[in-house]
C-alpha positions as CSV (number, residue, x, y, z in Angstrom):
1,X,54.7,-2.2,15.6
2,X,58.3,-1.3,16.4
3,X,61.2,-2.8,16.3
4,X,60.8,-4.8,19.8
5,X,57.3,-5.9,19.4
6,X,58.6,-9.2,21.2
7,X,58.7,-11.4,17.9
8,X,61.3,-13.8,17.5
9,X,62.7,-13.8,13.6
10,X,64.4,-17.1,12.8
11,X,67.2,-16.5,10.0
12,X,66.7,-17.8,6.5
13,X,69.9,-20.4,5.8
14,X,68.6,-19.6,1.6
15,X,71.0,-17.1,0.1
16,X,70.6,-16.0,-3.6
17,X,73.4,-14.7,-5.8
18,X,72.3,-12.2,-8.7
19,X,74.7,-11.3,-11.4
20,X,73.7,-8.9,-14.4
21,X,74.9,-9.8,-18.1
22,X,74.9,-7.8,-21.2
23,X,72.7,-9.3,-23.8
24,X,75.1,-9.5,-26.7
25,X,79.1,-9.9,-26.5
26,X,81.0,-6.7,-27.1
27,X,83.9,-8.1,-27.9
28,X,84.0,-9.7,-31.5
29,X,87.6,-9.9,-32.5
30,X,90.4,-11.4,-31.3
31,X,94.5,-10.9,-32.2
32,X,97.1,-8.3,-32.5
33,X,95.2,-6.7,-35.7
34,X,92.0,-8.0,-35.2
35,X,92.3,-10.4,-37.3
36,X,90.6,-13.7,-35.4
37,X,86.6,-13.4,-35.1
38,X,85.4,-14.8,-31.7
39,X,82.4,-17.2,-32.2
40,X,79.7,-15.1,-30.8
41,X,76.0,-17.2,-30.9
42,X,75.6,-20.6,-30.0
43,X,78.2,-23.0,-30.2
44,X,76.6,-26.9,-30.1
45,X,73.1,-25.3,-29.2
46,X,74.9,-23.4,-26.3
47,X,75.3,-19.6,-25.7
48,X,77.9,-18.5,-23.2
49,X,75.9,-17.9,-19.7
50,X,73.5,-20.8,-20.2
51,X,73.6,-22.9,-17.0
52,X,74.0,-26.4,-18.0
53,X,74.9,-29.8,-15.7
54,X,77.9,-32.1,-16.8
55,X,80.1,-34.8,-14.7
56,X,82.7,-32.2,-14.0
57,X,79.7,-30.1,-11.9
58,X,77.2,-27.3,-12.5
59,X,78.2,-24.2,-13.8
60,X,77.5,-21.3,-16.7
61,X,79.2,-21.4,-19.7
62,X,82.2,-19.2,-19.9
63,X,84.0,-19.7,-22.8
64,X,83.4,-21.5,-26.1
65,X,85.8,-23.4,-28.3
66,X,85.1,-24.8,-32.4
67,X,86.4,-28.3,-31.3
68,X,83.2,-28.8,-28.5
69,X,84.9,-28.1,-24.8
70,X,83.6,-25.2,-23.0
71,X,84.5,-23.8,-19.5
72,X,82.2,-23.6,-16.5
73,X,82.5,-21.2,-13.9
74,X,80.4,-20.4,-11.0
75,X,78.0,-17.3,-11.1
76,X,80.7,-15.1,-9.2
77,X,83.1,-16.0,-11.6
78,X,85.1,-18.8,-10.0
79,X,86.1,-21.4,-12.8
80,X,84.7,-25.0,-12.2
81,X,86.9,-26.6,-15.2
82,X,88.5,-25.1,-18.2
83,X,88.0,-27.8,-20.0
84,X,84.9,-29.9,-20.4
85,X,83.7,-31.8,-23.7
86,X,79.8,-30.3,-24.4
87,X,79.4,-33.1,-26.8
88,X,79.2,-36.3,-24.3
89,X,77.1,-36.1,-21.6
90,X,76.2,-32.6,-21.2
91,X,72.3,-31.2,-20.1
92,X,70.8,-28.3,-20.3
93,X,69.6,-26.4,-17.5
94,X,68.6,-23.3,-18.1
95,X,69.1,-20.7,-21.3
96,X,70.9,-17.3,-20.3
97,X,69.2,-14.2,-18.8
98,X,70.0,-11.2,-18.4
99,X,69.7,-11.4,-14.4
100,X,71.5,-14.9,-13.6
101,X,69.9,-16.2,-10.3
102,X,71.5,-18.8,-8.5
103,X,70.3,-20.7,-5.3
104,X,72.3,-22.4,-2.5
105,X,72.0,-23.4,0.8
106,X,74.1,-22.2,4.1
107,X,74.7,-24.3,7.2
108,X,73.6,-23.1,10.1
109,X,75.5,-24.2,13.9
110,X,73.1,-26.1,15.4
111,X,71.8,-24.8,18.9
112,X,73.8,-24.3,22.0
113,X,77.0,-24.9,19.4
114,X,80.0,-22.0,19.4
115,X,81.6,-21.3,16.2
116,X,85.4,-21.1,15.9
117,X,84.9,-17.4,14.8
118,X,83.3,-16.1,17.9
């Protein structure tokens, strides 16, 4: 069976995105002389990573403040909101790994159909 056995292979329009996160958070201080501790465990039942669906969108926690907002980003990295209040109206998805694994969809030109690219 080479390569030109005549078999027609349709693309898959299912990409998956994989990003790898350290299990703890290396940094635990904050301030010119280390003198603010960053809140490092879970904030309001939340850990930073954890995938979780509010009205602004889903997204993983990225940061973590004492008065309830957190900030969402996407799993490359892209911020969603910086500002989002955990305590209304907030669901939890999925609790961190250390692989993140997010699913999404591409759209494919239909046939006969000539991108602007090409």
């Amino acid at each position: 069976m080479g390569i030109s056995d005549g078999k027609r292979v349709d693309p898959s329009n299912v990409v998956y995105f994989k990003r790898h996160v350290s299990k703890g958070d290396y940094q635990q201080t904050s301030g010119y002389r280390s003198e603010k501790t960053i809140p490092t465990g879970k904030l309001f039942g939340l850990r930073k990573f954890d995938l979780v669906k509010t009205l602004k969108g889903i997204g993983f926690v990225k940061g973590k403040r004492s008065s309830g907002f957190f900030a969402l980003m996407h799993i490359d990295g892209r911020k969603i909101t910086d500002s989002v209040n955990i305590k209304k109206s907030c669901t939890k998805i999925a609790a961190r790994k250390t692989t993140l694994i997010w699913r999404t969809q591409l759209l494919l030109p239909l046939k006969g159909e000539v991108s602007a690219a090409t």
